[in-house]
N, C-alpha and C positions, 0 to 999 in steps of 0.2 A: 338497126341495119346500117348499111354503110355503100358507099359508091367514090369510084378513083376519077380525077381530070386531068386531063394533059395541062402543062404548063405551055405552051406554043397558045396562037392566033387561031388556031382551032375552036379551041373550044370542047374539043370533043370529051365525052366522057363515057365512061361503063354503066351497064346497068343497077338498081341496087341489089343489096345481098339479101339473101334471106334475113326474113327478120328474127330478132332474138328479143324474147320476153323477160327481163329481168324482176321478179318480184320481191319488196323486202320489207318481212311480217317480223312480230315476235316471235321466239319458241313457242310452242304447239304449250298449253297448262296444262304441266304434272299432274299424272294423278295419282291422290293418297289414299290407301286400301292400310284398315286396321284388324288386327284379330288378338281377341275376341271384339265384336260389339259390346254384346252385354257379357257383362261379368260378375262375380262376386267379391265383395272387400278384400283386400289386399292383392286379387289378384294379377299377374303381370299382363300388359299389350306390348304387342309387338307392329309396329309403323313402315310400311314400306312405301318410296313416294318412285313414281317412273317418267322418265320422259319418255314421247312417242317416239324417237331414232336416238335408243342409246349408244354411247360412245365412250371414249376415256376424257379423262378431264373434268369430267363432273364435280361438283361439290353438292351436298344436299343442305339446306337448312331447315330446321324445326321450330314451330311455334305453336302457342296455345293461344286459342280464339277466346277475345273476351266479348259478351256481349256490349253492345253498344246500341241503348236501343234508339237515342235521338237521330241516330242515323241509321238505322234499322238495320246494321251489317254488326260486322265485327271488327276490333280493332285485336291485333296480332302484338306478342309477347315472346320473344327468341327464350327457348328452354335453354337451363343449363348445358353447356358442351352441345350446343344445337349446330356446331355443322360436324358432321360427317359421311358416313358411306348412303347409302338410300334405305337402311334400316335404323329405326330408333326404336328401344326399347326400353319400357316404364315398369318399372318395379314397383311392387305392393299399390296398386292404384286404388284406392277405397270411395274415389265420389266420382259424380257423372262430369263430363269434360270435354272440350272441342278439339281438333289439333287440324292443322293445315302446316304444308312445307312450299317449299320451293327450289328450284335450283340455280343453279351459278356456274361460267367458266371463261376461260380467256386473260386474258392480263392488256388492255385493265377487262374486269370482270363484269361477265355481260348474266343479268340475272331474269330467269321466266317471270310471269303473273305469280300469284300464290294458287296453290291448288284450292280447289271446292272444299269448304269445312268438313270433316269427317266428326263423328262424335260414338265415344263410348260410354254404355248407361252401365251405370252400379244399380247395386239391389242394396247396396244401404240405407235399414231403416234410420239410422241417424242424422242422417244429412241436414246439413243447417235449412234447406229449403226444399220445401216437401208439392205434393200436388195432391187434390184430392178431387177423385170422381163420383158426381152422383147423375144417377143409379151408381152403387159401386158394385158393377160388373166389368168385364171384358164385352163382352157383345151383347148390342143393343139394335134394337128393330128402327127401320127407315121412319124419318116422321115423330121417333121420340123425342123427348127433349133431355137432352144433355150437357152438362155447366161441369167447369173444371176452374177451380180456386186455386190459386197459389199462393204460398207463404212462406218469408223469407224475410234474411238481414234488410230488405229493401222494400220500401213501398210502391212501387213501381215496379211493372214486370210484362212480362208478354208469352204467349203458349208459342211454342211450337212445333210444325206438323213436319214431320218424314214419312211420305206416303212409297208405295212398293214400289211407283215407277223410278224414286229419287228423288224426286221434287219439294227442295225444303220450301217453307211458306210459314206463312201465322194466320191463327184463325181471327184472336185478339192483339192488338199491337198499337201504343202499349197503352195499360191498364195499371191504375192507382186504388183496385177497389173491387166488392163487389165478385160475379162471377163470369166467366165466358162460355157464351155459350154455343158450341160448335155446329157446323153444319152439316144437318142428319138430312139430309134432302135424298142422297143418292146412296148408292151401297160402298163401300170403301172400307180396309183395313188399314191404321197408320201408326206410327209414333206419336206420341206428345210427351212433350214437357215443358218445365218452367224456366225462363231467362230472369235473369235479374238486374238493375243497375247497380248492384254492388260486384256483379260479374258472376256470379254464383249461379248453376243449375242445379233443377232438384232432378230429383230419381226421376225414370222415363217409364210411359205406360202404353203397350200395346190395346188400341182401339178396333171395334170391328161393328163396321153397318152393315146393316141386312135386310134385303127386302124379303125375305122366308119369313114364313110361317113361324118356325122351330127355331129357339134358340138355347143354347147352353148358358145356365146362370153359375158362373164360375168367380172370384177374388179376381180385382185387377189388379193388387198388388203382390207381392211374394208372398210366400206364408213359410214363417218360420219354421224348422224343424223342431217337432217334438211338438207342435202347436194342431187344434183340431181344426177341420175342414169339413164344409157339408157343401154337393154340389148339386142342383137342380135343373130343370127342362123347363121351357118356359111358352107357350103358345102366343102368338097376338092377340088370337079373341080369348082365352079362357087359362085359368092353371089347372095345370096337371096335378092329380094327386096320386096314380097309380100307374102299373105296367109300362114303366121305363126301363129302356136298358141303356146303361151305361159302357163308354170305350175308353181305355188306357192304350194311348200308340196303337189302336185300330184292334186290341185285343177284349173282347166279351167280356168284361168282370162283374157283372151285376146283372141277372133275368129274374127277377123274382118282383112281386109285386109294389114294393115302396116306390116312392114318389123322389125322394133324395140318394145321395150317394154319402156318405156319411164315413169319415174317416179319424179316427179318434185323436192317434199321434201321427201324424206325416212325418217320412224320411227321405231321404235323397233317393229313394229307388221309386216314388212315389210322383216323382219330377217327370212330365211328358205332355204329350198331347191328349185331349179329353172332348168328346163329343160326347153326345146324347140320341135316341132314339125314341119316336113314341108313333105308335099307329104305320110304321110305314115309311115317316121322315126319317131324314137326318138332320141333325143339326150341323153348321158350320164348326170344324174344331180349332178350340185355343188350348196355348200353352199354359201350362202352370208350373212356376220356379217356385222349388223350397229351396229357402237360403238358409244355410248350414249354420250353426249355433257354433262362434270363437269359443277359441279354450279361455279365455277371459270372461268373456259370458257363461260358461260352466265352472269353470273357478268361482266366480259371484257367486253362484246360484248354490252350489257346494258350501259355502261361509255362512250362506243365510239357513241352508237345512241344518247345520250345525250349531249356527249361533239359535235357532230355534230350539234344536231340542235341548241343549242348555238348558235356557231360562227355560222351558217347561219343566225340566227334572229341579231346577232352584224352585221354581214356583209352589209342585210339590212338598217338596222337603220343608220349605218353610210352613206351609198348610197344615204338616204333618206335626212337626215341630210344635207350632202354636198348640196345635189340639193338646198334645201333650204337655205343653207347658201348663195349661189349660187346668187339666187335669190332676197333675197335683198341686198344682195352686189350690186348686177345690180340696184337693185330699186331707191340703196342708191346714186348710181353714177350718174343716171338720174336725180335723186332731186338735186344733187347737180349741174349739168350741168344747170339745168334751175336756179335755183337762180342765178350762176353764170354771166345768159345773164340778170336777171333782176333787180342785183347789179349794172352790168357796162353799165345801161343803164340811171340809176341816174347822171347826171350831175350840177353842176353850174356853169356856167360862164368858167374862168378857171381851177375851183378845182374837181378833181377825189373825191366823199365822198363815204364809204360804212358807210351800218346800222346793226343791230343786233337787230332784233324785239323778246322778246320772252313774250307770254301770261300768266300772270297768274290766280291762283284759284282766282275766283268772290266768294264774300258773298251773299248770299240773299239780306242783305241791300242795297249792293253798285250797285247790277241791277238795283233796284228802284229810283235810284236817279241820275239826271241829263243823257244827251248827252254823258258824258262821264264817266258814272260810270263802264261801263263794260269795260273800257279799263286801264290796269297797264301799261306803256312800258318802255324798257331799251333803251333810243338815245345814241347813240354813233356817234358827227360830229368827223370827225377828215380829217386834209389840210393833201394831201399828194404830194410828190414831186413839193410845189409849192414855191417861197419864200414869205416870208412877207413883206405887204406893210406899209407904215407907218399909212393909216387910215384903216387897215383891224382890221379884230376884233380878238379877243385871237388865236393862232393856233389849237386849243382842245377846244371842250367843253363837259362837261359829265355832261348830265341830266337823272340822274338815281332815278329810282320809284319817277317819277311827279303823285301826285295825281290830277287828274282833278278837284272835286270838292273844294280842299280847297285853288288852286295855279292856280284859271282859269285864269285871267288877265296875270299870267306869263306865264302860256300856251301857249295863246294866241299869244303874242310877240315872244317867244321861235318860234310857228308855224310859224308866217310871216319871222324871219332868217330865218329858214328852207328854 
């Protein structure tokens, strides 16, 4: 406020002015809204960040939240080409991740706080850092006891919570070890996952307490397509074994008297909300994500039914193979066994002789003519272990391809030596 005085011996002056309030705050902190949340590998986010009195001049910047956990916050990363308009968008995204922006304007540039961390969870089962819940259910009764392990590039890590109102937190923080074990005190739905000190988050798992009776015993984690699924009803004091009905997105699919819901192959039309009924209750309903099977992961799985039936049909054929080999090898032993007995059954006199008969191709002509046209043969006499006498006759004799018709007379003689 302000008031005017004469310059004269007066003294006199005006009253003051109304008064005027001048306040000077930071800009109001951006907020960053991403879609999807959860996603499946490779697919795209899209980043919008606002301030509360938009205007022109703005600039937006983009960064990715890494954990930090010695100082229980996060330390901020500018993404490639991280300033521009109040949209950023991530192509093929396949692991779970932070992202906070902020904004900028003026020359020199006057810039907001960073926004609240936002985070998108993958359903990759790959992820270098995983989380595991026991019970491994989705929803659990008040007063259970519930532990969640993490494992990852880093031995150190810490959970944490995103509850429905928005309120991030941690339940363990941080941890080198061992298990966490959450607090089942009161009834609450939330997020969890894993931080790491290599920066790394694993896949995110919706949690649900319950002070009901009735609950749905459902996968906390995704379930692959093409993979089987069995779901159950679960009481505090007792298990159910019969007259359950089951609900897909509020729709009846199962009144008959089993105790499970039992699903062989799951497919993406399979993907919804799932509750339970027994006596009267409802059970609270959770989600259940099938994550779609890559065409690299069907490619695989294609190579391997392939390379299987392969080597089973080699497998065969060599089995088959051998038997057969087998078999006349046998046949071939037994032929030779009996010639054997009707080699050493040829005798003369004192000389041991064997022969070597072998047939050959006839002509037409040489069937038609004489007793012995159809016959070519190799003799082979030969004395063995005997000595020589002075009126015996040559020790060897080799009458090879005797033609009968043109060498009958020697034949002949040849036959009566014999």
């Amino acid at each position: 406020m302000c008031k005017s005085r004469r310059r004269d011996d007066s003294y006199s002056s005006t009253e003051w002015s109304e008064a005027f309030t001048l306040l000077v705050t930071n800009e109001t902190r951006p907020v960053l809204t991403v879609s999807p949340s959860w996603l499946s590998p490779g697919a795209s986010v899209t980043l919008n960040c606002e301030v509360e009195h938009p205007s022109a001049g703005w600039s937006f910047y983009w960064y990715k939240a890494v954990p930090d956990l010695s100082e229980k916050s996060y330390s901020y990363e500018l993404l490639p080409d991280g300033t521009a308009q109040d949209s950023y968008i991530i192509d093929g995204q396949t692991h779970t991740a932070g992202y906070v922006c902020r904004a900028g304007r003026g020359d020199p540039e006057y810039h907001t706080d960073h926004s609240e961390p936002k985070f998108v969870w993958s359903a990759d089962v790959h992820s270098a850092a995983s989380l595991t819940v026991s019970p491994d259910r989705v929803q659990h009764f008040t007063s259970d006891s519930v532990s969640l392990t993490c494992e990852g590039n880093s031995a150190e890590w810490r959970v944490r919570k995103l509850a429905e109102d928005g309120r991030l937190n941690s339940d363990c923080w941080p941890m080198t070890g061992s298990a966490c074990n959450i607090n089942t005190s009161q009834s609450d739905t939330a997020v969890y996952w894993c931080e790491f000190g290599s920066g790394e988050f694993s896949k995110a798992v919706n949690i649900t307490l319950q002070g009901m009776l009735l609950i749905l015993v459902s996968p906390v984690h995704p379930v692959t397509e093409g993979a089987s699924v069995s779901l159950s009803c679960s009481l505090r004091t007792q298990k159910i074994f019969s007259n359950v009905f089951f609900y897909h997105n509020d729709k009846l699919i199962q009144n008959d008297t089993r105790e499970e819901l039992n699903i062989s192959a799951v497919s993406k039309s399979d993907e919804g909300f799932y509750k339970c009924e027994y006596s009267g209750r409802e059970s609270p309903q959770s989600w259940m994500l099938v994550k779609a099977v890559s065409s690299l992961q069907s490619l695989s799985f294609l190579i391997l039914v392939i390379v299987g039936l392969i080597s089973g049909i080699i497998f065969i054929f060599l089995l088959l193979y051998k038997k057969c080999k087998g078999s006349a090898e046998d046949q071939r032993v037994s032929q030779h066994e009996t010639q054997q007995q009707v080699y050493s059954s040829l005798l003369h006199g004192d000389r041991s002789v064997y022969e070597t008969i072998r047939g050959s191709e006839n002509t037409e002509n040489d069937q038609r003519e004489g007793d012995y046209a159809n016959v070519s043969s190799v003799i082979h006499l030969k004395v063995i272990n005997k000595p020589r006498q002075h009126d015996d006759p040559e020790e060897s004799s080799d009458y090879k391809n005797v033609n009968p018709k043109s060498a009958t007379g020697h034949y002949q003689q040849h036959r009566r030596n014999v």
